[in-house]
C-alpha positions in Angstrom: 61.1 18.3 23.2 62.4 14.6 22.9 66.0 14.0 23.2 66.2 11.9 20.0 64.4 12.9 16.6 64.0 10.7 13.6 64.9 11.2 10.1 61.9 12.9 9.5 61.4 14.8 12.0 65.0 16.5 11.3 64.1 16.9 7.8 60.9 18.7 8.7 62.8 21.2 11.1 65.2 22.0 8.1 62.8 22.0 5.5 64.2 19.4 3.2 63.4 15.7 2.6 64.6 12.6 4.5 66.4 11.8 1.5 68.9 14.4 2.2 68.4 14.6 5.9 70.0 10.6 5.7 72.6 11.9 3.6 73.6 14.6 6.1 74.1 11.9 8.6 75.8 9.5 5.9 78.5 11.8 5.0 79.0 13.0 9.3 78.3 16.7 8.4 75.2 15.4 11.4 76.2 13.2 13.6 73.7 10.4 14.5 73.4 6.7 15.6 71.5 3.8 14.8 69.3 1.9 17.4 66.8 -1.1 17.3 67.1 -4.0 15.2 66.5 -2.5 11.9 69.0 0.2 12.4 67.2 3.4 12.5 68.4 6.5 12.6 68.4 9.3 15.6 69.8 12.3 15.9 69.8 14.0 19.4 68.0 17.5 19.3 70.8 19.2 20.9 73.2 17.4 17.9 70.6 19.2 15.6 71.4 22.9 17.3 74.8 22.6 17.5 74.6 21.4 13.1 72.0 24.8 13.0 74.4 26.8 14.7 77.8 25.7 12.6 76.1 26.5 9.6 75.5 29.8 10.5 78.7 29.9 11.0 79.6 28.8 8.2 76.8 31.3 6.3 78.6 34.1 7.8 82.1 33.1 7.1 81.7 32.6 3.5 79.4 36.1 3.8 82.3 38.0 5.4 85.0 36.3 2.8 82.4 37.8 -0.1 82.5 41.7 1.2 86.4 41.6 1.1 87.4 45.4 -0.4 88.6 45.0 -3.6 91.7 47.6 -4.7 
């Protein structure tokens, strides 16, 4: 596997387009950086598995806050 992906090759691993795959990295919930004159985006794969991996963290957080006993 390379060490950097593109846009689109992230948005293809998560299934959504490279519209929202840019706006992951725009906001910093992925962090990425820009190289070559016309500023293109990478993202290193590892970067990628650690983003998978907080949100299933965060999946099973807001999973486990849900099945809270109510008295």
């Amino acid at each position: 596997m390379a060490r950097f992906l593109t846009l689109a090759d992230v948005a293809e691993e998560l299934s959504i387009s490279v519209a929202q795959a840019r706006s992951l990295v725009r906001s910093g919930d992925l962090p990425a950086i820009q190289v070559g004159g016309r500023g293109m985006w990478r993202i290193e794969a590892v970067v990628l598995e650690e983003y998978i991996q907080r949100q299933y963290a965060r999946t099973r957080a807001a999973l486990a806050g849900e099945r809270e006993p109510t008295d």
